[in-house]
Jmol script that loads the backbone (N, CA, C; Angstrom):
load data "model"
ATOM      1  N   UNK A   1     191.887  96.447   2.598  1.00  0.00           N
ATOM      2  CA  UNK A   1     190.927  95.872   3.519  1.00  0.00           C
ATOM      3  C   UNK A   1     191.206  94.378   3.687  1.00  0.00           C
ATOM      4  N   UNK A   2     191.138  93.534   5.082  1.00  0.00           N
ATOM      5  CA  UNK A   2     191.641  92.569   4.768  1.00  0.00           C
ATOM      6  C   UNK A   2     190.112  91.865   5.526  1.00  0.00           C
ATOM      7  N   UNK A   3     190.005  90.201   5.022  1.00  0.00           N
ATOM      8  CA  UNK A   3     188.877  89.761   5.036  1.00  0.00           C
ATOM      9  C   UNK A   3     189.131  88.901   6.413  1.00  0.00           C
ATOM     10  N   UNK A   4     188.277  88.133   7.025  1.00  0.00           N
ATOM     11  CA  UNK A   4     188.167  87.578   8.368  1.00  0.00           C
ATOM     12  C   UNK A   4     187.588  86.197   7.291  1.00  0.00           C
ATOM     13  N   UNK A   5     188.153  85.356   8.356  1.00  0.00           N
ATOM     14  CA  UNK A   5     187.612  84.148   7.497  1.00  0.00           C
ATOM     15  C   UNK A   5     186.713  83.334   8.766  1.00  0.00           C
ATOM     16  N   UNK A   6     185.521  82.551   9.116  1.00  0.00           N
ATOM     17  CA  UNK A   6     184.556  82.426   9.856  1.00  0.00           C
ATOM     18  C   UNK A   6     185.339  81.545  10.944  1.00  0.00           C
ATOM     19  N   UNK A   7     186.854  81.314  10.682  1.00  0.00           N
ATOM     20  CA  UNK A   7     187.646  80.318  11.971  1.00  0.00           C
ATOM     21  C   UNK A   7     188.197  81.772  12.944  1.00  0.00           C
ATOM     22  N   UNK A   8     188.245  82.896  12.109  1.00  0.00           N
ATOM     23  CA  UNK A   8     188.917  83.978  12.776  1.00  0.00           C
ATOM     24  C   UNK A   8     188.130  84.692  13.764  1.00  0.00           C
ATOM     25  N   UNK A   9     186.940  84.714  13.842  1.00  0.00           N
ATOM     26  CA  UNK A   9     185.758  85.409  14.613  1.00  0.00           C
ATOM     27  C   UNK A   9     186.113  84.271  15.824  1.00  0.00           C
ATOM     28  N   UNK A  10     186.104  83.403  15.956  1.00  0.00           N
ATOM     29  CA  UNK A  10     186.136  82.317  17.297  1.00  0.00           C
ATOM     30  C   UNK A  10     187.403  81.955  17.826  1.00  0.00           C
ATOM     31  N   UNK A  11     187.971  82.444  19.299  1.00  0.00           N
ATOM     32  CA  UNK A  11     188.986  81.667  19.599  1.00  0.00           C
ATOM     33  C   UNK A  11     188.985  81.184  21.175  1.00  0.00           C
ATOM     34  N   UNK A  12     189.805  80.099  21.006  1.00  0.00           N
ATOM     35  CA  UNK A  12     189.853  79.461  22.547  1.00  0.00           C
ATOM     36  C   UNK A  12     191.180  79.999  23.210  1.00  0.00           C
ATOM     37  N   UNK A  13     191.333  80.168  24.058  1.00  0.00           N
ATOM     38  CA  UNK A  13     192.702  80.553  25.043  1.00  0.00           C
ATOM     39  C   UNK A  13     192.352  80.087  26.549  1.00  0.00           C
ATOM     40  N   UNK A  14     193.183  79.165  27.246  1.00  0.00           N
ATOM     41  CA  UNK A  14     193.288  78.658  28.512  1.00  0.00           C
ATOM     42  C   UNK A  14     193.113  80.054  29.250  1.00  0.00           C
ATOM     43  N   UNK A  15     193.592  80.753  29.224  1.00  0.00           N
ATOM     44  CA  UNK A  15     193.851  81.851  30.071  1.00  0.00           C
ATOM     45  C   UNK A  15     192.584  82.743  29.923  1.00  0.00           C
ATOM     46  N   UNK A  16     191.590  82.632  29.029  1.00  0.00           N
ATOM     47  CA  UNK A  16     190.303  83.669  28.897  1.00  0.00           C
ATOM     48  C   UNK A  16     189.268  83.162  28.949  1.00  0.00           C
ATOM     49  N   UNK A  17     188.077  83.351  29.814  1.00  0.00           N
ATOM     50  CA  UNK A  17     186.786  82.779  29.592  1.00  0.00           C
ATOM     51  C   UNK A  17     186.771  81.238  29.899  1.00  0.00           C
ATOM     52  N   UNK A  18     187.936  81.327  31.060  1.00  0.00           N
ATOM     53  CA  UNK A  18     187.708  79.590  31.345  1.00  0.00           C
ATOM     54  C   UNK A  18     188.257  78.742  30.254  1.00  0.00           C
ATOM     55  N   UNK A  19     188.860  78.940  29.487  1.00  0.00           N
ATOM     56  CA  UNK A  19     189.367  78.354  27.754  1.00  0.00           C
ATOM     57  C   UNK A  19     188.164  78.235  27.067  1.00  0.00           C
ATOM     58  N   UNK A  20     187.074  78.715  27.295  1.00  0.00           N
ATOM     59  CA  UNK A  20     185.723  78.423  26.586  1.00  0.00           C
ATOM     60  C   UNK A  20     185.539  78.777  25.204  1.00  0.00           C
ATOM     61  N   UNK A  21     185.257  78.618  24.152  1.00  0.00           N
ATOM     62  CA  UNK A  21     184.906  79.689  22.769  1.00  0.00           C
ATOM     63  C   UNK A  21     184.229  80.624  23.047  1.00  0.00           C
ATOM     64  N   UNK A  22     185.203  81.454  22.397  1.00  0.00           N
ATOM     65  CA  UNK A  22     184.819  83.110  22.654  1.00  0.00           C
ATOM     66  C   UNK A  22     185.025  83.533  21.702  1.00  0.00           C
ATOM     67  N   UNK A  23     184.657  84.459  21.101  1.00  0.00           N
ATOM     68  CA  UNK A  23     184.251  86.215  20.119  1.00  0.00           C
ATOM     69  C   UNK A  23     185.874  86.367  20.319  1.00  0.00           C
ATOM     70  N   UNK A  24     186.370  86.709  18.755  1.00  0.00           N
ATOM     71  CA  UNK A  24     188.088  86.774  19.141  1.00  0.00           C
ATOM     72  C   UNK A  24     187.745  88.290  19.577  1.00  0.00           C
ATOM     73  N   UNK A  25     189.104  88.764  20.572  1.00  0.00           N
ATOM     74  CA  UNK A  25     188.982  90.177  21.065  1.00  0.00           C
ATOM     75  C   UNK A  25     187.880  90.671  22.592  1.00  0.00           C
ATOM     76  N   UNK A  26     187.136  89.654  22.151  1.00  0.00           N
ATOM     77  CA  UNK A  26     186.257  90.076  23.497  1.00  0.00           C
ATOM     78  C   UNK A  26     186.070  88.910  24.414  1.00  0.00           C
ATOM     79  N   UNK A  27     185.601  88.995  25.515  1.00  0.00           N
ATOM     80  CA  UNK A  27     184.778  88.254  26.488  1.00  0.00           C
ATOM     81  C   UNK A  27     183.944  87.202  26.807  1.00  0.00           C
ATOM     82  N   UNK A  28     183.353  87.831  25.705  1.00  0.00           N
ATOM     83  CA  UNK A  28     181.872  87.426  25.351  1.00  0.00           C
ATOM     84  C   UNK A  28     181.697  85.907  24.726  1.00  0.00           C
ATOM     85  N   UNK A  29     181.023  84.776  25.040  1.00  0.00           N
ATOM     86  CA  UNK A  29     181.447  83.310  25.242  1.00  0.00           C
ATOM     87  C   UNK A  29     180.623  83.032  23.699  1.00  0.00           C
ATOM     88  N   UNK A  30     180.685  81.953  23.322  1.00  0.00           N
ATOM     89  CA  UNK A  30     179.899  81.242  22.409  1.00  0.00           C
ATOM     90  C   UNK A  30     178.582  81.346  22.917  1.00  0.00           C
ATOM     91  N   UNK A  31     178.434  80.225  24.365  1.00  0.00           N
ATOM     92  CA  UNK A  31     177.786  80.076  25.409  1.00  0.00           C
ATOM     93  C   UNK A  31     176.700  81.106  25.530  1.00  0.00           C
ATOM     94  N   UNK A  32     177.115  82.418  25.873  1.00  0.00           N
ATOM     95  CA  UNK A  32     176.790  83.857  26.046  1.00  0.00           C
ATOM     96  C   UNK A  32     175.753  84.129  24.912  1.00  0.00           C
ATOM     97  N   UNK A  33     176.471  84.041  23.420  1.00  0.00           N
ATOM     98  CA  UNK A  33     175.549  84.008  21.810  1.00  0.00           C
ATOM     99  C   UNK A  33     174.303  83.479  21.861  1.00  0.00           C
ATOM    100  N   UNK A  34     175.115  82.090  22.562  1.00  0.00           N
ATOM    101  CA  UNK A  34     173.712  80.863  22.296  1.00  0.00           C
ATOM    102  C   UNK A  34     172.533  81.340  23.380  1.00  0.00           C
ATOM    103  N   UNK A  35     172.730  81.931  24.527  1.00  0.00           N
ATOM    104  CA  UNK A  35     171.777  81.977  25.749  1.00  0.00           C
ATOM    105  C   UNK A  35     170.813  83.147  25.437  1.00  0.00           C
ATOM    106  N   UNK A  36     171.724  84.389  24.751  1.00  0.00           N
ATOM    107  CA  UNK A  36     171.043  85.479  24.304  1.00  0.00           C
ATOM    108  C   UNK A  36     169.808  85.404  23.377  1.00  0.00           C
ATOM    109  N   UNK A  37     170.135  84.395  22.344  1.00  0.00           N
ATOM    110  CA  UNK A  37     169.690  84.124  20.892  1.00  0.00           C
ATOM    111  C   UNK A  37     169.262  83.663  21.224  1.00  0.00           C
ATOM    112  N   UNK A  38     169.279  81.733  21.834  1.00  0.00           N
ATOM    113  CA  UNK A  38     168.187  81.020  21.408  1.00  0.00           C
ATOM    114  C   UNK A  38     167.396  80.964  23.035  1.00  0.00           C
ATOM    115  N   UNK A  39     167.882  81.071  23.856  1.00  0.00           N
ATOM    116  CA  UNK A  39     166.878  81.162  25.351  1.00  0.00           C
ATOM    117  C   UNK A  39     165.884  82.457  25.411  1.00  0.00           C
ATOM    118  N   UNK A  40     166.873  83.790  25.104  1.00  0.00           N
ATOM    119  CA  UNK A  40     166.136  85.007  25.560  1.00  0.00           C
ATOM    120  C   UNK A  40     165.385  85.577  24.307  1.00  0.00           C
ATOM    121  N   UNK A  41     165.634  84.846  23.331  1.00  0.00           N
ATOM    122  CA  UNK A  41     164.660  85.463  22.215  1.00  0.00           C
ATOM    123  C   UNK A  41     165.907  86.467  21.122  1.00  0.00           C
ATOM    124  N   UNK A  42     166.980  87.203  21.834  1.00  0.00           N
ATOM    125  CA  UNK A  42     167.186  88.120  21.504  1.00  0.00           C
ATOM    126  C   UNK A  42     167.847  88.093  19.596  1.00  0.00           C
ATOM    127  N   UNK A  43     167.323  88.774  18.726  1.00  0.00           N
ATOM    128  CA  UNK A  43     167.992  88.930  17.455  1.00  0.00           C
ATOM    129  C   UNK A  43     169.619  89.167  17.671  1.00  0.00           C
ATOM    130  N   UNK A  44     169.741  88.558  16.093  1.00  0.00           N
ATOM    131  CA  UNK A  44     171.116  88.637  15.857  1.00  0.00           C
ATOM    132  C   UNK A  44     171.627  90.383  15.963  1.00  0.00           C
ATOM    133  N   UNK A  45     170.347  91.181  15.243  1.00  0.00           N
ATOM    134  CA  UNK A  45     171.325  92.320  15.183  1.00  0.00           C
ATOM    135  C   UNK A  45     171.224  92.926  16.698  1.00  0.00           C
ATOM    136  N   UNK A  46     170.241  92.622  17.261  1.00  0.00           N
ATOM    137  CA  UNK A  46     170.001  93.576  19.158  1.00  0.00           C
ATOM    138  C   UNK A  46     171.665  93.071  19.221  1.00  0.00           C
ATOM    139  N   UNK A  47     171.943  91.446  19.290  1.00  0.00           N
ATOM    140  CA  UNK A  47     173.167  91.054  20.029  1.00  0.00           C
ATOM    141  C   UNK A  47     174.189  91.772  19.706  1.00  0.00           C
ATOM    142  N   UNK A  48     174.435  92.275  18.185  1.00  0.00           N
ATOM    143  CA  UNK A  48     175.674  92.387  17.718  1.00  0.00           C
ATOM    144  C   UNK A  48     175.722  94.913  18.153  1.00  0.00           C
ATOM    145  N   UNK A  49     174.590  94.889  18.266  1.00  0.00           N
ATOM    146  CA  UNK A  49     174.208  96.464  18.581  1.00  0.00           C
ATOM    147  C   UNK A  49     174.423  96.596  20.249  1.00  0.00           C
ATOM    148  N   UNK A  50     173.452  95.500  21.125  1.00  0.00           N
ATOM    149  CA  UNK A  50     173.996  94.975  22.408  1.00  0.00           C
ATOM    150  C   UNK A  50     175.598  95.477  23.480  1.00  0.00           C
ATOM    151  N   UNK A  51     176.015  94.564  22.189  1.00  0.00           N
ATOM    152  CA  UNK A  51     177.531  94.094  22.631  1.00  0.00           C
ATOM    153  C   UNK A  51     178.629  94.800  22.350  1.00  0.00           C
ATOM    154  N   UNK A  52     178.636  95.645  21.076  1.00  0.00           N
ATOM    155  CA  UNK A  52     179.161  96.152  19.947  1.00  0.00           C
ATOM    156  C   UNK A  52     180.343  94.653  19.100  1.00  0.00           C
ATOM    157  N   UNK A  53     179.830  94.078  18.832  1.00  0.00           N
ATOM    158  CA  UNK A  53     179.792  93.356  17.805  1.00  0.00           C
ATOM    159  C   UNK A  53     179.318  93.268  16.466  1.00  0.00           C
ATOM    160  N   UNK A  54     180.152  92.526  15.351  1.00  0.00           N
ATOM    161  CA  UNK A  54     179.541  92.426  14.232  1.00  0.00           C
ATOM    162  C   UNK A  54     178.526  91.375  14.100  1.00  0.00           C
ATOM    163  N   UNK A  55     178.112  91.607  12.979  1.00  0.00           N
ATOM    164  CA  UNK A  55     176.920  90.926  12.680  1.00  0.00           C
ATOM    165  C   UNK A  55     177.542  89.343  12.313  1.00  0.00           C
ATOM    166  N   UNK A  56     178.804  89.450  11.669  1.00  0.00           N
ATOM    167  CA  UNK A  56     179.649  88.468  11.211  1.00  0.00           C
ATOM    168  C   UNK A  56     180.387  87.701  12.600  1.00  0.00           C
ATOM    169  N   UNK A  57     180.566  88.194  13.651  1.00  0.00           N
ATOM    170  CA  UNK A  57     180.701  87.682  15.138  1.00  0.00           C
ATOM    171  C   UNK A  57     179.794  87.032  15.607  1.00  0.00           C
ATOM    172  N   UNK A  58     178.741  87.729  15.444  1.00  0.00           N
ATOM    173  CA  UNK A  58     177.396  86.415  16.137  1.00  0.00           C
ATOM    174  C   UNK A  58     177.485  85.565  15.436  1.00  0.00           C
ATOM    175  N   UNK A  59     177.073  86.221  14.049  1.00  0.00           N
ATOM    176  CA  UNK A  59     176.384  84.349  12.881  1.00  0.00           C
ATOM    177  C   UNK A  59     177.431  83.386  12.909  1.00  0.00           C
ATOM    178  N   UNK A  60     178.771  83.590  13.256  1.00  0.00           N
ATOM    179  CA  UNK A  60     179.855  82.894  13.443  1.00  0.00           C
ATOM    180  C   UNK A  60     180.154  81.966  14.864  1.00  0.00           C
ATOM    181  N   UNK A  61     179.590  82.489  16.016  1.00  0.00           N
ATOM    182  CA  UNK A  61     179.214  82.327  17.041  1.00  0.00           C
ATOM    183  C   UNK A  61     177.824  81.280  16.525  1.00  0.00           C
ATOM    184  N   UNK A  62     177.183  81.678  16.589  1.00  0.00           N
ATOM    185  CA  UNK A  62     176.072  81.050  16.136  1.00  0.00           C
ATOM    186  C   UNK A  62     176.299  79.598  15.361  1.00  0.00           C
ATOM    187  N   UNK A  63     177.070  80.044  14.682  1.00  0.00           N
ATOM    188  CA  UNK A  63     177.836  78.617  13.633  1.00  0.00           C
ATOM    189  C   UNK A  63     178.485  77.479  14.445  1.00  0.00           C
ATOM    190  N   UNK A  64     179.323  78.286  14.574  1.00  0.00           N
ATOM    191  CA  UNK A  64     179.882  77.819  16.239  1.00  0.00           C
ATOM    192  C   UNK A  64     179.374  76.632  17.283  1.00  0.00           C
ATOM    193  N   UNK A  65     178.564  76.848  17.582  1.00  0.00           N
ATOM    194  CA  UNK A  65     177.281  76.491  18.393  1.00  0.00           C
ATOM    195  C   UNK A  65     176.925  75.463  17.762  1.00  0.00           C
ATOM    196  N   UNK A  66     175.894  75.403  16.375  1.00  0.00           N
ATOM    197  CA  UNK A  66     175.505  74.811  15.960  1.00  0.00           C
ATOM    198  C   UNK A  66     176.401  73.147  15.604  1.00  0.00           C
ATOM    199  N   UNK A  67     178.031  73.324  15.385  1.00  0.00           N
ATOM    200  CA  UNK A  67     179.432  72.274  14.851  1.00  0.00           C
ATOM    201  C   UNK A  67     179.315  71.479  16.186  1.00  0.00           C
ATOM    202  N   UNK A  68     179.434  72.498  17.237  1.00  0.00           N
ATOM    203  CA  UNK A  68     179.662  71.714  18.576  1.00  0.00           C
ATOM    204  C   UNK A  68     178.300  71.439  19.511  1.00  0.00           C
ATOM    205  N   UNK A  69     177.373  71.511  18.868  1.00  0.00           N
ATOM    206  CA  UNK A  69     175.868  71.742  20.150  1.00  0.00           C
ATOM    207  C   UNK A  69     175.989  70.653  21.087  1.00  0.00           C
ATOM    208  N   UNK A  70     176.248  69.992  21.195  1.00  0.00           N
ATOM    209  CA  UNK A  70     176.616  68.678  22.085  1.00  0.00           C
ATOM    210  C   UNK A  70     177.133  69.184  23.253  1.00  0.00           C
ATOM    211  N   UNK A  71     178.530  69.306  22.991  1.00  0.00           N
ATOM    212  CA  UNK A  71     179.518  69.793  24.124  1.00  0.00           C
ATOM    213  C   UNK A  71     178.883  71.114  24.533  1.00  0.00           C
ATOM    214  N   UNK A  72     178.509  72.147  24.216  1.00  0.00           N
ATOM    215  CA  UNK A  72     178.217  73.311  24.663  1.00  0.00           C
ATOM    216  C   UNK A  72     177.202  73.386  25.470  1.00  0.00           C
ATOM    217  N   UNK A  73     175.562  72.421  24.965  1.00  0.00           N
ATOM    218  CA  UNK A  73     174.635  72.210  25.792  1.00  0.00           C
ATOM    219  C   UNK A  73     175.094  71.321  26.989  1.00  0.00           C
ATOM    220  N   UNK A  74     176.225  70.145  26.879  1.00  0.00           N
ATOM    221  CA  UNK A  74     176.507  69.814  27.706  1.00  0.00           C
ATOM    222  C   UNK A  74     177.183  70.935  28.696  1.00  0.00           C
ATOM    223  N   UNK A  75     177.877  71.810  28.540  1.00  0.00           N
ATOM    224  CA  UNK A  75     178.593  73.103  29.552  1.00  0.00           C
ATOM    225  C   UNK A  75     177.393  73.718  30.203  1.00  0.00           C
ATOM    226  N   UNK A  76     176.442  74.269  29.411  1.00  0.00           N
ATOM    227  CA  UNK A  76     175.167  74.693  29.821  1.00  0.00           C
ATOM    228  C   UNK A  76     174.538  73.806  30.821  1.00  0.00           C
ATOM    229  N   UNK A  77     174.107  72.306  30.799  1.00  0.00           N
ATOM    230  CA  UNK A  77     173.535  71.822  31.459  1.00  0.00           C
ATOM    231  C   UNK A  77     175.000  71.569  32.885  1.00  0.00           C
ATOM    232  N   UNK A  78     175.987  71.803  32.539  1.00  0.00           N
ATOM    233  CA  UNK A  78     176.822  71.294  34.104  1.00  0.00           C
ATOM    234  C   UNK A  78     176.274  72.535  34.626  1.00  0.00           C
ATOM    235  N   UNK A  79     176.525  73.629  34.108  1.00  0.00           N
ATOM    236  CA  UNK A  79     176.657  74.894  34.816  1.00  0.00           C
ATOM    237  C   UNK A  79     175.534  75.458  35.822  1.00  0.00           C
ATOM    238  N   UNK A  80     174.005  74.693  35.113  1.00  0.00           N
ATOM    239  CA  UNK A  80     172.443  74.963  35.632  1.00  0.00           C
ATOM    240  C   UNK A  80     172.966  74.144  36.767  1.00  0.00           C
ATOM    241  N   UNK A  81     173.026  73.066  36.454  1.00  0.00           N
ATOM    242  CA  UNK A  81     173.639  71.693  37.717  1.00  0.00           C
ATOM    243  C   UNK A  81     174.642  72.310  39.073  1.00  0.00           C
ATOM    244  N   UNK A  82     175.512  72.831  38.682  1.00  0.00           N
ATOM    245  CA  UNK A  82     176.349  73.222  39.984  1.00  0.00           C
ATOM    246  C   UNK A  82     175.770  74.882  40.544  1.00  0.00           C
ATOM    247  N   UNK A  83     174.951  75.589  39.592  1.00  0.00           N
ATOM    248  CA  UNK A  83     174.148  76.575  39.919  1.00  0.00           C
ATOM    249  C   UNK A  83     173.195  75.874  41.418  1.00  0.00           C
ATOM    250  N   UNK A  84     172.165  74.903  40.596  1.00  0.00           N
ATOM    251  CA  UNK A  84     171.583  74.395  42.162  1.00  0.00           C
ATOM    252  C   UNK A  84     171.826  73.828  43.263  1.00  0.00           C
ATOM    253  N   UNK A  85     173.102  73.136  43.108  1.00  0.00           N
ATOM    254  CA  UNK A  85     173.751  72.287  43.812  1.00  0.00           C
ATOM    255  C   UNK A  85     174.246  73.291  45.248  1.00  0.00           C
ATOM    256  N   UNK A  86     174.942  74.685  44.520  1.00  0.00           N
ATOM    257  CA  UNK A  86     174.951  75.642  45.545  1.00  0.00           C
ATOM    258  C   UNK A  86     173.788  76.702  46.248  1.00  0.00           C
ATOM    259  N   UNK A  87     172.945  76.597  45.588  1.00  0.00           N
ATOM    260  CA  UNK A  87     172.073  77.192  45.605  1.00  0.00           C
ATOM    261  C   UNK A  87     171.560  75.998  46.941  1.00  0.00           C
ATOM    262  N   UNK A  88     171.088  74.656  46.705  1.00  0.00           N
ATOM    263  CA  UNK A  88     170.685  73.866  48.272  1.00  0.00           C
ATOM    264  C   UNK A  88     171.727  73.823  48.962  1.00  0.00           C
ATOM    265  N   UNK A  89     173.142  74.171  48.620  1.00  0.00           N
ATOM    266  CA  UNK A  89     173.959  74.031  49.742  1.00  0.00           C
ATOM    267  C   UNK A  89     174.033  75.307  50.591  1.00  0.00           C
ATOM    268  N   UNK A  90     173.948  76.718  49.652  1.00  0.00           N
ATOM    269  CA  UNK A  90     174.247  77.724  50.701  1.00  0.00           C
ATOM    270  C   UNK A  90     172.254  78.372  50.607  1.00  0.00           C
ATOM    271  N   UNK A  91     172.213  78.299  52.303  1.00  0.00           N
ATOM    272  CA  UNK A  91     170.573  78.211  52.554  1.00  0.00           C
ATOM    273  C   UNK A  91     171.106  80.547  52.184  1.00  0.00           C
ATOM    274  N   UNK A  92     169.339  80.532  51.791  1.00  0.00           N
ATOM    275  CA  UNK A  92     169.398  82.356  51.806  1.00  0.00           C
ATOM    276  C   UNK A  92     169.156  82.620  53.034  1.00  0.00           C
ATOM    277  N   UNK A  93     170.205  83.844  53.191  1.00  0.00           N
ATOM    278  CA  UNK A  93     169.804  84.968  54.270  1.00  0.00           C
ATOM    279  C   UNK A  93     168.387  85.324  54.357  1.00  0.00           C
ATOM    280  N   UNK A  94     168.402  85.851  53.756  1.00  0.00           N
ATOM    281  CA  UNK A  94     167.117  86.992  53.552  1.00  0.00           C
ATOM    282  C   UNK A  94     165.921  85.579  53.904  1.00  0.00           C
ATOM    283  N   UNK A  95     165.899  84.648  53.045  1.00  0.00           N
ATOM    284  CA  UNK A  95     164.805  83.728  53.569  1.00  0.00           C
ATOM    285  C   UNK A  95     164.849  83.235  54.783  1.00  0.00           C
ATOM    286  N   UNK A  96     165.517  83.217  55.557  1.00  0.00           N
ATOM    287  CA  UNK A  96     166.283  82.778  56.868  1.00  0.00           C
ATOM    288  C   UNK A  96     165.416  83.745  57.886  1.00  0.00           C
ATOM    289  N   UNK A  97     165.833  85.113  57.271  1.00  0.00           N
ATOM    290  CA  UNK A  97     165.561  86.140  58.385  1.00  0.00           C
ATOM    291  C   UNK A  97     163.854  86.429  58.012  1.00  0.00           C
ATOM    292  N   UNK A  98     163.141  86.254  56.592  1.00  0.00           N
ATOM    293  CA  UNK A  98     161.622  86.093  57.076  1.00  0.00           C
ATOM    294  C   UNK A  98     161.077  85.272  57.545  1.00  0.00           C
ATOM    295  N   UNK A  99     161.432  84.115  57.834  1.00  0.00           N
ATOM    296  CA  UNK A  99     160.991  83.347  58.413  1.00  0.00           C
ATOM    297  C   UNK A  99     161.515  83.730  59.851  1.00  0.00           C
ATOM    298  N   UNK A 100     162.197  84.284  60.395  1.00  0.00           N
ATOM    299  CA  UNK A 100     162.178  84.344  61.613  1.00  0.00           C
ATOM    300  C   UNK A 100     161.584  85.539  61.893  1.00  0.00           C
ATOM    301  N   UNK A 101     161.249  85.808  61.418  1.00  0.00           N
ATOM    302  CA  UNK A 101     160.227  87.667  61.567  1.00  0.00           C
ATOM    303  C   UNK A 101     158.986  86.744  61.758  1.00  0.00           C
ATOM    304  N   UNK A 102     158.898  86.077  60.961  1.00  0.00           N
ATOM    305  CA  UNK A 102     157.151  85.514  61.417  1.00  0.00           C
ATOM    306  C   UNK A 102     156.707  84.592  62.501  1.00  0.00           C
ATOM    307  N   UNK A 103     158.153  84.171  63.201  1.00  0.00           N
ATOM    308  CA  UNK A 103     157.318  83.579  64.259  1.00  0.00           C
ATOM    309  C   UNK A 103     157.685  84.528  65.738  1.00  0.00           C
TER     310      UNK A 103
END
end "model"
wireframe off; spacefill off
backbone 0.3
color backbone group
């Protein structure tokens, strides 16, 4: 049996996830850990049952998070930021077209 050591659960690659920290093997972002866990409430084990992840993937993730919280909340806060930025730049359809139903 061979052991994982808590640098092995986390890796960065240019080519995956934007180079972001990610869950080695999967997708699934640091970012992703932190939004689940500490925004949506969700437990460590829902995430790691969730996702099919270990329990040793989140808390590592989680760890993760905690070394770098700076930079990461900073990614979080660009990302809300260019979320609205497009959001006032591209106007909605659908709001477009009730408002023209009502007059």
């Amino acid at each position: 049996m061979t052991t994982k050591t808590l640098d092995q659960h986390i890796e960065t690659r240019p080519d995956i996830a934007g180079g972001k920290p990610r869950i080695t093997g999967h997708r699934i972002t640091v970012r992703d850990i932190v939004i689940w866990h500490e925004r949506l409430g969700k437990s460590v084990d829902e995430i790691a049952s969730d996702y099919g992840l270990t329990l040793a993937d989140v808390h590592a993730a989680l760890a993760y998070y905690f070394d770098h919280r700076a930079d990461i909340d900073k990614d979080m806060a660009d990302g809300q930021a260019f979320a609205e930025s497009l959001r006032h730049a591209t106007p909605s359809k659908l709001k477009h077209k009730l408002n023209a139903e009502k007059h």
